[in-house]
N, C-alpha and C positions, 0 to 999 in steps of 0.2 A: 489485433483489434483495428477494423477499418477505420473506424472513426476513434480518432486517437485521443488519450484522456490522461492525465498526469497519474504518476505511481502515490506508490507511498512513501514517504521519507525513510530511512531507515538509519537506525544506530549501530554500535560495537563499542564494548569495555573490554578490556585485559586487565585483570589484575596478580600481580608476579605475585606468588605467597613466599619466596625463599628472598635473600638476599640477590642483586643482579650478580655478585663475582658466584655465584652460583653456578648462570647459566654461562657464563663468561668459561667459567671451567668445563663445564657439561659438553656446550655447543663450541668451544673453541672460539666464539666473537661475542661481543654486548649486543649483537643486535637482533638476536632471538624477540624478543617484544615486539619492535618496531616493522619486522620484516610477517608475524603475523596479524599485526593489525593490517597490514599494510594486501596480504591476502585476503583478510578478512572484507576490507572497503570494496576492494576487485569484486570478490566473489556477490557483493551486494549493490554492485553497478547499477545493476535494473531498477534500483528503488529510489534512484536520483544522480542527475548528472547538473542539473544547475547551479548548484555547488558544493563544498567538501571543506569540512572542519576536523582538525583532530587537536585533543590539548592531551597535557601527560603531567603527572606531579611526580616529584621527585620524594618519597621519604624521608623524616630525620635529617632534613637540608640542614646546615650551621646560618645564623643568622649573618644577615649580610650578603647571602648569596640567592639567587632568583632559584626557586625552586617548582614556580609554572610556568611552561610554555604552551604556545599556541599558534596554529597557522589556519587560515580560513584562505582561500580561493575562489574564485567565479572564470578561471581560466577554460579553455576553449575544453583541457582534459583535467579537472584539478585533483582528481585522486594523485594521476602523474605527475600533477606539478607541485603539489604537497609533498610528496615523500620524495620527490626528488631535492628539494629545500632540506627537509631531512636529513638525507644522504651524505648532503655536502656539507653539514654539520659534522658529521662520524667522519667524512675524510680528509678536514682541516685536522678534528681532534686526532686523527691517528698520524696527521702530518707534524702536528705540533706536541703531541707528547711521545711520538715513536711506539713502536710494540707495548714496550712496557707499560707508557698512561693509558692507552688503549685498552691494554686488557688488569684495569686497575680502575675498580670498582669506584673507589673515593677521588682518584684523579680527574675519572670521565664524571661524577656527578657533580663537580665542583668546577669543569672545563666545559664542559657540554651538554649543552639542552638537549630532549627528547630523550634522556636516559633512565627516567623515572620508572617506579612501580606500577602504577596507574595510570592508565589509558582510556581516552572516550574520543569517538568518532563518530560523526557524520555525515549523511549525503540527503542531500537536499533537492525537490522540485518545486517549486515556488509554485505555489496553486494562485496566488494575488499577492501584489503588490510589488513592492519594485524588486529587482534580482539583482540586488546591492551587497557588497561585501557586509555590509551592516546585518543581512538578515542570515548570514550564513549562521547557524551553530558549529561548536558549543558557543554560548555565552558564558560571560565571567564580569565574575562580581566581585568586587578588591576589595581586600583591607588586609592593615598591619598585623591584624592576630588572625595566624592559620585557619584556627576553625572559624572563623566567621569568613573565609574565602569560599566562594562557589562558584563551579563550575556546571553549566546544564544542556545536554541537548538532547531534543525527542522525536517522536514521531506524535503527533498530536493535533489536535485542533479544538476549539473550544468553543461551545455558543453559545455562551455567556459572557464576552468581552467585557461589557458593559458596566458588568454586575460585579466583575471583578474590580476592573479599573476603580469604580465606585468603593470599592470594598477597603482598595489601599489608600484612597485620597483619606475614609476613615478612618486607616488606620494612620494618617499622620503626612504619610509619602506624598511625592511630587512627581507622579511615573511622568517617564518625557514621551512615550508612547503610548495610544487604547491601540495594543495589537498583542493577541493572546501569547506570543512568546515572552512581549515586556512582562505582562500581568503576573503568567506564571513563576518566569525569574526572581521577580521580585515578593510574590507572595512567601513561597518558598525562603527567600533570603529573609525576609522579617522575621519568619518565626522561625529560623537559622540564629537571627541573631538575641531573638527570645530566650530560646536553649541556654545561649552563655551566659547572656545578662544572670537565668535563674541559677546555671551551677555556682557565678562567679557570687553572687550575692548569698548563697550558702556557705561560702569559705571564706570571705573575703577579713574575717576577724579571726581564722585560725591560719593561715600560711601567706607566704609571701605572693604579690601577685605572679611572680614565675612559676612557683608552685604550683600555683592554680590554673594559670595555663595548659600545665599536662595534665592535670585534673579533669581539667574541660576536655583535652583533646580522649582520654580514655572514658569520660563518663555522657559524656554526648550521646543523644537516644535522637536517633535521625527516624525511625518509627515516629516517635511523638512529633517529630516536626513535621513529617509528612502525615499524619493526622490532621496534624492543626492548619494546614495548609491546601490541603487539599480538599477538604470537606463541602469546598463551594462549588468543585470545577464541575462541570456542564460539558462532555465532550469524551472522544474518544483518548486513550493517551498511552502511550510510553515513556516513560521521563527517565532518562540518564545523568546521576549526579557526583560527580568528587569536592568535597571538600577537602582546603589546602591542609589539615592536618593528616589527609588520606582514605579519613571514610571515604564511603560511595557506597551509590545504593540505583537501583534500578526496576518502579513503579509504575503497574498496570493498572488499567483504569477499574472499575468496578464491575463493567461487564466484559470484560477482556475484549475489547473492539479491534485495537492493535495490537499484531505480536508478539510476543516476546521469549527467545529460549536461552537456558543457559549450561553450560559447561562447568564440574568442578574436579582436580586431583590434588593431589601436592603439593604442584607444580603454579596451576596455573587455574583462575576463577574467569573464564568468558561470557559475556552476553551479547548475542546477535540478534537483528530481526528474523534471520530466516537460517534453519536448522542445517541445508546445505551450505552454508560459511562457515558454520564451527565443522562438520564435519571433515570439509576440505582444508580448514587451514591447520586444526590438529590430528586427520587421519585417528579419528574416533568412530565407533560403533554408536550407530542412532539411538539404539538404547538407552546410550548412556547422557545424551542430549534432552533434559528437563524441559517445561513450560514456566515461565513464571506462571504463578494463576491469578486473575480476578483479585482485583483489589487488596492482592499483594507487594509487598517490594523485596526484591532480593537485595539484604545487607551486607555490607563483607565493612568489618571494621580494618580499621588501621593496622592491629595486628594479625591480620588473616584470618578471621573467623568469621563466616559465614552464615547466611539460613535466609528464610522467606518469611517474614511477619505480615499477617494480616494489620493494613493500616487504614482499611475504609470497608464497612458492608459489601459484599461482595453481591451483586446483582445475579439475574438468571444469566447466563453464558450467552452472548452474546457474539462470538467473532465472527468480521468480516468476509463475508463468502466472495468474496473478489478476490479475496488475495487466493485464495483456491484456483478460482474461475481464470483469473488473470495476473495479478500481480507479483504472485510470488514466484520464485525459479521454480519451471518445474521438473526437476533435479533431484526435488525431492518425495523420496517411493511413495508418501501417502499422498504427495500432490499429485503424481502423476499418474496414481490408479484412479485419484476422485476425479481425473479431466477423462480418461480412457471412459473411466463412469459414464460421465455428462455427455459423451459421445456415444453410448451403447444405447443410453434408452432414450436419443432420440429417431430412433430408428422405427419404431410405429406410427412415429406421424411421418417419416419420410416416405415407408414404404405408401402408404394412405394417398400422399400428394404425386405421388410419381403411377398412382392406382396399379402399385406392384408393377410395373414393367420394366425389371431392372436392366433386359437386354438394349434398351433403347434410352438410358440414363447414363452419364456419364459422371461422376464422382470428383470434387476436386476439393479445395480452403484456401481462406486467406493466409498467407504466411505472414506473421513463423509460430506464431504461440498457438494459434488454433488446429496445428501439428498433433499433440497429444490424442482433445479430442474428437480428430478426425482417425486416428488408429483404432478409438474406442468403436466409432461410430460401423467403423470397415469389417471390425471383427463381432459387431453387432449383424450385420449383415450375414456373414459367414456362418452365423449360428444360426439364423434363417435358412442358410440354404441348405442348411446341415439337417435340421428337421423337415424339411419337405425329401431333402432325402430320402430318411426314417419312413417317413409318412406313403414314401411310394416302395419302396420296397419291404418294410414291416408290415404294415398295414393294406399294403395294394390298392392305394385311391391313385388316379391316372394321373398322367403329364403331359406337358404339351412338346412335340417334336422327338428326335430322334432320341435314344437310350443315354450312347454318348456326349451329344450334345448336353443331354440333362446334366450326368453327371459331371462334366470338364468344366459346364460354366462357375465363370468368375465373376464378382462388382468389376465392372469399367474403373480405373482409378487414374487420372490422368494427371498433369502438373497443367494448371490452366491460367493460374493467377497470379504473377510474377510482380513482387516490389519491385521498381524502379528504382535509378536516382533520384533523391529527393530535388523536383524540382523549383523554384522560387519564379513564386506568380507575382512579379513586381510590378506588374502592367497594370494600371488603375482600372481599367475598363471593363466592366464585368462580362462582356461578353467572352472578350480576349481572357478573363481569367478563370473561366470554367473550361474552353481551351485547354489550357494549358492544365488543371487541376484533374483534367481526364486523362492524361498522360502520368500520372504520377502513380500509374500500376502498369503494367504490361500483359499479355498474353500469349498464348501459343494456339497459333494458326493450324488450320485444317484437321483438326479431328473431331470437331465434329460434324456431325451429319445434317446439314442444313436442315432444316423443317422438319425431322424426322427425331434427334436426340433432344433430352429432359439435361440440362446438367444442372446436377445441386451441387452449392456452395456452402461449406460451411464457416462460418464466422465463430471468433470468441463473444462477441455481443453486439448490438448495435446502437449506440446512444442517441445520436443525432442524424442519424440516415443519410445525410450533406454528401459523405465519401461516395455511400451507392450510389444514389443518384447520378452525382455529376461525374463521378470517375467510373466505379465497378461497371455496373450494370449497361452504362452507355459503352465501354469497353467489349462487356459479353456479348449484347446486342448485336453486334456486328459482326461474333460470330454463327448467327442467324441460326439459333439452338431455336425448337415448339416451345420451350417453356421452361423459364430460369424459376428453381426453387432455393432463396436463402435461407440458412437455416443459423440460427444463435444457437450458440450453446449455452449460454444464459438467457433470465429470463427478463421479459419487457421490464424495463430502464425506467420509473414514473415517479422517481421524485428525487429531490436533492440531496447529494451526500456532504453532511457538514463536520464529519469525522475526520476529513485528510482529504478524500478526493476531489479532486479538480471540477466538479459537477455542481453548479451551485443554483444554477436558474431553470427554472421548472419549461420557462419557453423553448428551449434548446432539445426537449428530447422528445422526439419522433412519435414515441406513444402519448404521450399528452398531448401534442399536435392533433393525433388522430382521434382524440377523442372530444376535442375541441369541433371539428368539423364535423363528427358525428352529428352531437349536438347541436349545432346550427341546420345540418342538413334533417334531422327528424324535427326540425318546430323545438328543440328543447332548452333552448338558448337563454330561456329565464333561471335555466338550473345554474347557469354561472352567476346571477349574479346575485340567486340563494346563498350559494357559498361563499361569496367573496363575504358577505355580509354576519355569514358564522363564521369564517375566518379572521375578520376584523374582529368581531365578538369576542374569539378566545385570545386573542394578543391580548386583549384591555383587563379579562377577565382571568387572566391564566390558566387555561382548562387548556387536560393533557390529551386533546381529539383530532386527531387530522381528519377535518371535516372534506381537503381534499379528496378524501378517496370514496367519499359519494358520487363525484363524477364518474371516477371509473367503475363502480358498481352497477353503472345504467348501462352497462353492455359486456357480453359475452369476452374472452379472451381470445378466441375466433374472430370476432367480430373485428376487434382492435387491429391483433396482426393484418385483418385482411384491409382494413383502410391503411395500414400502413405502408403495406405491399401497391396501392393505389400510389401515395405520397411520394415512396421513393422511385417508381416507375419514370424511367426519361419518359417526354413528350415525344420522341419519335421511336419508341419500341416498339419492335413487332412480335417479340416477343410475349406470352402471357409469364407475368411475374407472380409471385407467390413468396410469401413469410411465414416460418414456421421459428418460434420461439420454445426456449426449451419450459418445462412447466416448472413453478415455485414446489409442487410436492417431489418433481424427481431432482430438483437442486440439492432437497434437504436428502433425499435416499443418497445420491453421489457425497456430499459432505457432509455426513451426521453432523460431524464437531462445530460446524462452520454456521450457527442458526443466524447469524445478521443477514437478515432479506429486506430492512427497511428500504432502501433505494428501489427493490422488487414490489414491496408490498406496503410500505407505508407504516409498518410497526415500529418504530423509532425506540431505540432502547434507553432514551431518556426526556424526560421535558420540552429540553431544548430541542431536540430534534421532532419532537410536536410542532412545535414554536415555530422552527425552520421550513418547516412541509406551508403551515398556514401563511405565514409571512413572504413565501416564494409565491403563493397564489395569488396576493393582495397585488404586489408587485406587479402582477402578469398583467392583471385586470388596472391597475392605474398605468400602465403602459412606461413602468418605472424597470429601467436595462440595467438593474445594480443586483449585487451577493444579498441574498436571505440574509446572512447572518458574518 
């Protein structure tokens, strides 16, 4: 993606179902857990590099001894600097209790941290606020009795801050933060410690309170808590949880917006965000790699027994089609035929724009992720020229030029678009820093044919146009191509994503920009501030209508791309430029499973993201530079 835009956060649990002198005998070392979480965070790099949490509990700890740890990082690589912290945990323990503590199950749990049953991990991109040790997950919530300890971290976002924070101040609490990771912590933690309060006040005149302790730890219904705690959130989510007597459980939101898949044997209960992590770190068949579903959580109690309870209404299915489009590795088969997809049928409006002349077009992408759907797009091609084939020698309709020439031609496929090193515009002066911001791609010199070749480009999407403009296109430019055609493989970018992604202000992306100017340039300029006025309306009134997407209804999808293609055009091109975006109906043919197109379309799979769409616009039109939500 040219114009660069934060991932998704992503998590991993491991939970050992056997005893650790298990695997200690199996694998020959205690560090069979640690060493696949520790693949698992790798293999889930792309979903956050701004920081790295991982905690682990220990089983059946004896009182007196710590039995949670935890490391969080904001360093330069912190997955590496985490489990290298780790590491050097296992190789004092093997220093200081020789072979023998080492591979002695009650030695190591009583000598050294990160040897637990239970594992949760993180990786983080700070979409706002500050990129502090403090915002890393997991977070962890202490107390003296196990099961009231919690442990949480997710991939989530919530837009109902507000409503929440509000929610706990009534129920008693004093959050030190309005920021959806406090809220949800702590909501979660209340009716965490609801749960005991009710077992302990069921027993509390038939056993001792130790008794009851284990009582609580085996009769704990983490369902019911996540019921009762959840039932307010507003937001996309995957929520990762251990509590200190070992539950854990792992909770999608109602319309499965984010991820979630899991693994289970014998041996070993995993959940990762993306299905190519479990498959690389346990060499499993994808088959056998589950979904959580919608308004489910997967539970695995304390003593290994697992399932998935429905703990919230489960909405119409929802998930993110970005994580298709862009986010998620695509490593994985179904990602990577639904990108080959989104690359094959854009091929009738390429041939369209190029008015079929594909001997005098030259073929290229932005790297590296737009790779997939540029193969699709190529062998989209190839099946074109396969049928005009058919069509001249089945059917005998003519061709232009020699036999052979017919037959031998290929798509032109060139390497044209080169990342650079990333360079750093420190120079205040805007002139000097669009300079220097056009240099931060590369290209390959003389192939093409001055004035005479088309080269399409094709992109994963385009958010904010900023990159074309000042770096691509002034780049291409100056390869003195007739007519640069960019092509998305997703579709126009027009509203805010308040589920995780980094996209929050409606001003910022390219297609509202151009529909803005539309508007002023046909006389229609009243229609903004019809809306601003339904959109104030529905904040006060709580109606679930993005009155925003009236605007976009007063013009063609043509229309849009083609003021687009005006916007991103440098002022000194001589080239003619052209936008072609991929359509919202072949998104949904490429990614059946994947129907979140609200950031496409405007459909918001919840309230809040109604809320979010109208309140970005208010924003825009009081000339207010802050987050919707």
């Amino acid at each position: 993606m040219s114009d660069q835009i934060k991932h998704e956060c992503g998590i991993a649990m491991i939970r050992l179902r056997k005893p650790l002198a298990y695997y200690i005998e199996k694998y020959g070392s205690p560090t069979y857990a640690v060493n696949k979480m520790y693949i698992l965070m790798e293999k889930q790099r792309n979903r956050g590099q701004d920081g790295v949490g991982v905690a682990n509990i220990k089983l059946n700890q004896k009182p007196g001894l710590r039995y949670i740890s935890r490391y969080r990082s904001i360093e330069h690589d912190p997955i590496k600097y985490i489990f290298e912290k780790i590491g050097r945990k296992y190789r004092k323990a093997r220093k200081e209790g020789g072979d023998e503590g080492y591979h002695d199950e009650n030695w190591l749990k009583e000598n050294c941290a990160f040897t637990g049953e239970v594992w949760l991990g993180h990786l983080r991109y700070g979409t706002h606020g500050k990129n502090s040790i403090e915002n890393c997950h997991p977070f962890l919530r202490q107390n003296n009795w196990r099961s009231r300890n919690l442990v949480v971290a997710g991939n989530f976002n919530m837009t109902n801050v507000d409503e929440l924070f509000d929610i706990l101040v009534k129920l008693g609490q004093h959050p030190k933060e309005k920021v959806d990771t406090v809220t949800v912590m702590e909501k979660i933690g209340h009716f965490l410690d609801e749960e005991n309060n009710e077992i302990f006040r069921k027993y509390k005149d038939k056993y001792s309170n130790k008794e009851i302790t284990g009582l609580i730890e085996s009769e704990l219904d983490l369902v019911k808590v996540l019921r009762r705690a959840c039932k307010d959130f507003d937001g996309g989510y995957v929520m990762g949880g251990m509590v200190g007597h070992g539950d854990s459980f792992v909770a999608r939101d109602p319309s499965g917006i984010r991820p979630a898949y899991y693994y289970a044997d014998d041996e070993v209960i995993v959940v990762a965000s993306e299905k190519p992590a479990i498959k690389t770190a346990f060499d499993i068949d994808y088959q056998d790699i589950k979904e959580i579903e919608p308004g489910h959580a997967l539970v695995i109690k304390k003593n290994g027994e697992y399932g998935q309870h429905q703990f919230i209404d489960p909405k119409p299915k929802t998930s993110c089609s970005f994580e298709r489009i862009y986010f998620s590795r695509g490593t994985d088969p179904d990602i990577y035929n639904e990108r080959k997809a989104l690359g094959k049928l854009l091929v009738p409006q390429v041939l369209k724009s190029i008015n079929f002349d594909l001997k005098n077009t030259v073929f290229s992408y932005i790297p590296n992720t737009a790779e997939t759907a540029f193969l699709g797009m190529m062998h989209g091609l190839e099946d074109y020229l396969s049928q005009k084939q058919k069509e001249v020698f089945i059917e005998g309709k003519p061709h232009v030029g020699e036999l052979e020439d017919f037959l031998s031609f290929r798509p032109r496929v060139e390497k044209i678009v080169i990342k650079d090193a990333k360079l750093r515009t420190f120079i205040t002066d805007d002139t000097h820093r669009d300079e220097m911001v056009a240099h931060v791609y590369d290209t390959t010199y003389e192939v093409i044919r001055k004035g005479i070749d088309t080269l399409v480009i094709l992109d994963d999407s385009i958010v904010r146009g900023t990159t074309l403009e000042k770096s691509i296109l002034t780049m291409l430019n100056r390869l003195e191509p007739k007519k640069i055609v960019i092509v998305s493989s997703a579709p126009q970018i027009r509203f805010p994503d308040c589920y995780g992604i980094d996209m929050s202000k409606i001003s910022e992306f390219v297609a509202f920009r151009a529909v803005v100017q539309l508007l002023k340039e046909r006389g229609m300029d009243y229609k903004l501030d019809e809306v601003r006025d339904k959109c104030a309306s529905a904040l006060v009134n709580k109606e679930e209508v993005n009155y925003v997407n009236e605007l976009f209804n007063e013009f063609t999808y043509e229309e849009i791309s083609a003021k687009i293609a005006e916007i991103v055009k440098p002022a000194n091109s001589t080239a003619e430029v052209e936008v072609i975006y991929q359509t919202v109906e072949n998104l949904h043919q490429a990614c059946p499973n994947h129907k979140g197109d609200w950031y496409f379309t405007g459909n918001f799979p919840t309230p809040g993201g109604m809320r979010v769409a109208n309140q970005a616009f208010v924003n825009y039109m009081s000339g207010k530079l802050v987050r919707a939500y």
